[in-house]
C-alpha positions in Angstrom: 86.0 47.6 -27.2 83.8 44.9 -27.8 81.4 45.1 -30.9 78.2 44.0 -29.6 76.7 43.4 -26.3 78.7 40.9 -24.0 77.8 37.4 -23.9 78.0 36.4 -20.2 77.8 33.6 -18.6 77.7 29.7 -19.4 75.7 28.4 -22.0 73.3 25.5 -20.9 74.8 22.0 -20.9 74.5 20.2 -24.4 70.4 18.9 -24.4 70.7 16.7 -27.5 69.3 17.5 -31.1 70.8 20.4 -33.0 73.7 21.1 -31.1 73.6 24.9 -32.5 70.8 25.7 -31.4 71.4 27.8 -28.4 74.4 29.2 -30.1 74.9 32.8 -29.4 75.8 35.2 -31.9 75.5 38.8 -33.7 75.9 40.5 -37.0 79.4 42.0 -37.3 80.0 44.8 -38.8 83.8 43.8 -40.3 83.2 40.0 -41.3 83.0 41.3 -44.9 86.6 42.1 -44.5 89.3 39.5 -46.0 89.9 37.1 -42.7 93.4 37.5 -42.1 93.8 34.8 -40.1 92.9 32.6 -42.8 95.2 29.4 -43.7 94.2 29.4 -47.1 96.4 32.7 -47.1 99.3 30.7 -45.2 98.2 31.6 -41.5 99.0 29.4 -38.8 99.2 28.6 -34.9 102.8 28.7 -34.9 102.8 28.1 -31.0 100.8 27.8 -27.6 102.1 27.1 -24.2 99.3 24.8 -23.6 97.1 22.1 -25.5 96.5 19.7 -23.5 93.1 18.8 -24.2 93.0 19.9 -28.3 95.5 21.1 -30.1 96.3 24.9 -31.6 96.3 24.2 -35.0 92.5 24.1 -34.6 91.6 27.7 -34.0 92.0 28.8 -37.9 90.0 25.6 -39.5 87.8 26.5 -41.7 83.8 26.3 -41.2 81.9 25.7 -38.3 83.4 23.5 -35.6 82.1 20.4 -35.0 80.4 18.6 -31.8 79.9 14.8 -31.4 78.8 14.6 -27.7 80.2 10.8 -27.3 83.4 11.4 -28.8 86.0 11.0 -26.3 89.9 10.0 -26.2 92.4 9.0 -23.8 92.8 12.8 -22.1 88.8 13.1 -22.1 86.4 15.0 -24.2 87.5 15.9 -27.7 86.9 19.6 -28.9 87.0 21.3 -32.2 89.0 24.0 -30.7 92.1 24.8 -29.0 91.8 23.7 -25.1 94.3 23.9 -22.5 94.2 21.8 -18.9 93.2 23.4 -15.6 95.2 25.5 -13.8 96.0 25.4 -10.4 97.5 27.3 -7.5 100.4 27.1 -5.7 99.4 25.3 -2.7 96.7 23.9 -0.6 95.6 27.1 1.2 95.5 29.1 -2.5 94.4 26.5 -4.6 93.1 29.1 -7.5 94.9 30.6 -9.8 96.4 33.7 -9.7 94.6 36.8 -11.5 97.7 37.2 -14.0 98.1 33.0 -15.0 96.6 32.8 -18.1 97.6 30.2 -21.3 98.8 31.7 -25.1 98.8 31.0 -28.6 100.6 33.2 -31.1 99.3 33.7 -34.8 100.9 34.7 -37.6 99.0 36.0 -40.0 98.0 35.0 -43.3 99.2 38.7 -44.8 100.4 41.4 -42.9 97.3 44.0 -42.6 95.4 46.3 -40.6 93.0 44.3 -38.0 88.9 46.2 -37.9 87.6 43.1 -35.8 88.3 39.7 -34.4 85.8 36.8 -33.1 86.7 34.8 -30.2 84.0 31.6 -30.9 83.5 29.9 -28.3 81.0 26.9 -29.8 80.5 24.1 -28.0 82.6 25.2 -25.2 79.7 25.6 -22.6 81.5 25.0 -18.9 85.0 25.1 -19.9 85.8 28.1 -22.0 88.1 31.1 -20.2 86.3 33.8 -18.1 88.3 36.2 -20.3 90.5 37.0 -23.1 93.0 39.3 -24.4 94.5 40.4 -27.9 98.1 41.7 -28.7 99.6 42.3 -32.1 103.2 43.0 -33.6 105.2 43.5 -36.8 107.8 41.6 -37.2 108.6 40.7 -41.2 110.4 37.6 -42.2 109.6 34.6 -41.1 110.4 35.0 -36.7 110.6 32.0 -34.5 108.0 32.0 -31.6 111.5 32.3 -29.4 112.2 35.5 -31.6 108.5 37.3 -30.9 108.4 36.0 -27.1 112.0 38.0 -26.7 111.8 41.1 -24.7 113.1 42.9 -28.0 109.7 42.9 -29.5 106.8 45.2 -28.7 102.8 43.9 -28.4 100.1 46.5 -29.1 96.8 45.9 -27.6 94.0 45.1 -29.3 91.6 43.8 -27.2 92.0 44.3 -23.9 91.2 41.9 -21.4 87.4 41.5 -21.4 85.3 38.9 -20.4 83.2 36.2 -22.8 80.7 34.3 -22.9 80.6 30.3 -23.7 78.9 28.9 -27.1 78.8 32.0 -28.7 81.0 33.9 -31.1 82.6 37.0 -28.4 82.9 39.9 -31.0 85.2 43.0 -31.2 86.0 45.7 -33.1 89.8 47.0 -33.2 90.7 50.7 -33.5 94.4 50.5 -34.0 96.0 52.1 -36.9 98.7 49.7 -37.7 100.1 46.9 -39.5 100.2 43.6 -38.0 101.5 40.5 -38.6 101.4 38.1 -36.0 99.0 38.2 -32.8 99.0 36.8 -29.4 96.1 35.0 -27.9 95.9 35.3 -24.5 92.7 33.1 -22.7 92.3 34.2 -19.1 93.4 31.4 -16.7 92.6 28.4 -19.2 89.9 27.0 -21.0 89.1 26.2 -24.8 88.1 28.6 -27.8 87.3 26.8 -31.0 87.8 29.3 -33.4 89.7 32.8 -34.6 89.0 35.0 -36.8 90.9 37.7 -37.8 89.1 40.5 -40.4 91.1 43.6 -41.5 92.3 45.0 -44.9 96.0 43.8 -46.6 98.9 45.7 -46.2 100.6 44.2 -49.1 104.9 44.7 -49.1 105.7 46.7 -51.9 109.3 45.4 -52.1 107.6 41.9 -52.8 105.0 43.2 -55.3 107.8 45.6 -57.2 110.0 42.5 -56.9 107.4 40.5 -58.9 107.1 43.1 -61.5 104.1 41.2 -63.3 101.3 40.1 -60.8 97.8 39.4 -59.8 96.7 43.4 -58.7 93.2 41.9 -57.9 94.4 39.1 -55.5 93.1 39.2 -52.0 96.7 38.2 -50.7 98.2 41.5 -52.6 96.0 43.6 -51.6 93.4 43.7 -54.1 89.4 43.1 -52.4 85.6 42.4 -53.6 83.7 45.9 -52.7 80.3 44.9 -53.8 78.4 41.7 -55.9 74.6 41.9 -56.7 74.1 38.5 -55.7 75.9 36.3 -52.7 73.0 34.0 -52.3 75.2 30.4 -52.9 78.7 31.5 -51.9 80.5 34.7 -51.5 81.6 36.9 -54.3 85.5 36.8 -52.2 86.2 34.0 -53.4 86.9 34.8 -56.8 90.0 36.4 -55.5 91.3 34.0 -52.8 94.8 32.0 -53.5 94.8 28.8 -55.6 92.2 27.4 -58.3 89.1 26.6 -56.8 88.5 23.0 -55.2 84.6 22.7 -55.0 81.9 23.9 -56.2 81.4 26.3 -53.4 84.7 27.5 -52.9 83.7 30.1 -55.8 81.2 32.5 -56.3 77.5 31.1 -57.6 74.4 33.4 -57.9 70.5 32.3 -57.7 68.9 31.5 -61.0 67.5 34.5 -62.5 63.9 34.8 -63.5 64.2 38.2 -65.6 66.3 39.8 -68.4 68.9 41.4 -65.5 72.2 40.1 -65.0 74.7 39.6 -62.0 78.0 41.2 -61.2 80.8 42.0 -59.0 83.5 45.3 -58.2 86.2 45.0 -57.3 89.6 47.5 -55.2 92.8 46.8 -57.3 95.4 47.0 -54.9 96.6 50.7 -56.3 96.3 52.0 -60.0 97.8 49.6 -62.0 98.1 49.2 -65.9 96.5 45.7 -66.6 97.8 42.9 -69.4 96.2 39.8 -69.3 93.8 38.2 -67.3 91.7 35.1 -66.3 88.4 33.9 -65.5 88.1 30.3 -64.4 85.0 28.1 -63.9 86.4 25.4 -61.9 83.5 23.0 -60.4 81.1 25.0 -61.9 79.6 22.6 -64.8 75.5 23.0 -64.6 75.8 26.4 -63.1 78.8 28.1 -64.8 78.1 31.7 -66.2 77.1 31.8 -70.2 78.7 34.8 -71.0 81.5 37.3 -68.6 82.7 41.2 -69.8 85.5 42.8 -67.5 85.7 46.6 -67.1 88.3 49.0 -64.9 87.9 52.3 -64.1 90.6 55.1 -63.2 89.4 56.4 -59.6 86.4 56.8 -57.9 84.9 59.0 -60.5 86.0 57.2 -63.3 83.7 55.9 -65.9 84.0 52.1 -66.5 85.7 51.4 -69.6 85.5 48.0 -71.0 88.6 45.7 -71.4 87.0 42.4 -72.4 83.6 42.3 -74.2 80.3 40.1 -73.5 82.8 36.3 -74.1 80.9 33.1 -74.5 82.3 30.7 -71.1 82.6 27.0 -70.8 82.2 25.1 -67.6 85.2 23.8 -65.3 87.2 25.9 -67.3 90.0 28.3 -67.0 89.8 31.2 -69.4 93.2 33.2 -70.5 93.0 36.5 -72.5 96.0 38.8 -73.5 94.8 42.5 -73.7 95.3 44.1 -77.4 96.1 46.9 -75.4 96.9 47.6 -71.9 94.4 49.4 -69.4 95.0 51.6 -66.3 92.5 51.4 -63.8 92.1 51.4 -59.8 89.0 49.1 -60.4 87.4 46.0 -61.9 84.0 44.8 -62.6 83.2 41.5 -64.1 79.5 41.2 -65.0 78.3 37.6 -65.7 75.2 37.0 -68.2 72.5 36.3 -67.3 73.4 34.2 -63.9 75.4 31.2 -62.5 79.2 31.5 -61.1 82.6 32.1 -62.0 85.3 30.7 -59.5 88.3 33.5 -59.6 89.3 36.5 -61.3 92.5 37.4 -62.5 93.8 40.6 -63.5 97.5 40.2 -64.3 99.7 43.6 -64.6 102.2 46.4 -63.0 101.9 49.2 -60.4 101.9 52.6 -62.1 104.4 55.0 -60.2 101.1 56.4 -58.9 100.0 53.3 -56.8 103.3 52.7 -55.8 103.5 56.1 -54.2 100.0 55.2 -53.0 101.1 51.8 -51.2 104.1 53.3 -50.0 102.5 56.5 -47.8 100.0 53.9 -46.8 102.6 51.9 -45.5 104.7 54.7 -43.6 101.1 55.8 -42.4 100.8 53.0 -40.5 104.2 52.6 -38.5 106.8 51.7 -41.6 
């Protein structure tokens, strides 16, 4: 079912000036769920029977797509998205395509997890995006050809049933399926372009991988662990601080407005199940003028559980990454960090083992949702 109202119809040609600003859109009520689709997490377009006009790979770019209305190559206009030629019919009497023809791109997933909403954004697409579009997912671990999930041996779920869009606006829907997913199949309804896809839903991390590891990051976003809450977002999003890799900008971390009273700034975070907790890091990449002066971790056993603290008030330094080895270790289902008295930090690391508790935890979750 779609998520908000339906955008219909074509947006008005490109006037000049701003080129966003007929763009269509609505608040969401899953975008702050980890994108799933995300490359930084190793998603990708692994294939598409069409991209004629702009290639696959373009649908999971990060930030807004571009428009440069006298940019054009050798096959015509170029588009920030993925956009596939016209389709035809089979002869002169039914020139039009038939209601089933319709172009594909299959996604595999970042993580596997379970999908709450995906956006179909359609910017810049205004006379050429598809009338419609459709949504499958399957789970299929390892790494699967596209020849191995096209074979007949592998089921789709829907997930988004074929449903009309609108063009220049970001098509929203929320998903109601109770399973894990790990690839999906982008189905645009005969043809047309879509310039991005985003995929939001909540990791289904594989125990075998995490057990495997023994020692690992329980807060990471691509094992399972998420942001719940921050007291300030106002620069960049408190999810950062738990995305793959060191930070690369300034803004690929998590920055707070300056404070003007005696308060201070903070964010909680999901572990991915109880786990007992060694060592951890706090790193101010990029963040010289505006780094955080002081950072105290806590966990918490639970929902109920009181916050106990693991690392007290510490002095940081800017662009820097910060290692500490616990005296003791701590069990816990959550994290805080609380900064003092503002600024940034640009990831979080919480380093340790799943208790036999969260591993039973991950492992009903898991049967729960098809094995």
């Amino acid at each position: 079912m779609t998520a908000i109202e339906t955008f219909t119809g074509d947006a008005s040609p490109y006037g000049g000036g701003d080129p966003y600003a007929d763009y269509r859109t609505a608040d969401f009520p899953f975008t702050h769920l980890a994108d799933l689709a995300d490359r930084r997490l190793g998603a990708g377009v692994i294939a598409a029977n069409d991209e004629f006009f702009a290639e696959r790979e373009n649908l999971l770019l990060p930030g807004r797509p571009v428009f440069d209305p006298e940019r054009f190559g050798h096959k015509g206009k170029i588009m920030d998205g993925w956009e596939t030629r016209r389709r035809r019919g089979v002869s002169a009497g039914h020139p039009w395509p038939a209601d089933d023809d319709h172009d594909w791109a299959l996604i595999r997933l970042g993580t596997p997890g379970v999908v709450r909403g995906i956006v179909v954004d359609t910017a810049h697409f205004r006379g050429n995006y598809p009338q419609a579009v459709s949504v499958e997912g399957t789970a299929v671990d390892g790494s699967p050809s596209p020849e191995e999930l096209l074979s007949d041996d592998v089921k789709w779920t829907t997930l988004v049933p074929r449903t009309r869009i609108g063009g220049h606006a970001a098509n929203g829907f929320a998903v109601t399926v109770e399973q894990r997913f790990t690839h999906l199949r982008l189905n645009q309804h005969p043809d047309g372009g879509i310039a991005r896809l985003r995929v939001y839903g909540e990791v289904v991390p594989d125990l075998a991988w995490l057990n495997a590891l023994g020692t690992f990051d329980v807060v990471a976003l691509e094992n399972g662990g998420r942001v719940e809450d921050a007291s300030d977002r106002f620069y960049s999003p408190a999810a950062n601080t738990v995305r793959p890799g060191r930070s690369r900008k300034m803004d690929d971390g998590w920055e707070t407005r300056r404070r003007r009273d005696h308060g201070h700034d903070w964010i909680t975070y999901r572990l991915v199940a109880q786990s007992q907790l060694r060592a951890l890091e706090i790193d101010t990449a990029y963040l010289k003028g505006n780094a955080a002066g002081w950072a105290s971790v806590s966990v918490r056993d639970g929902e109920d559980g009181d916050w106990r603290e693991i690392l007290p008030r510490t002095r940081l330094q800017p662009d820097t990454n910060h290692r500490f080895v616990l005296p003791d270790p701590a069990v816990g289902t959550h994290a805080r960090v609380d900064i003092h008295p503002d600024g940034g930090i640009s990831r979080l690391r919480l380093f340790g083992t799943l208790t036999d508790r969260g591993t039973a935890v991950l492992e009903a979750r898991r049967q729960e949702l098809g094995g």
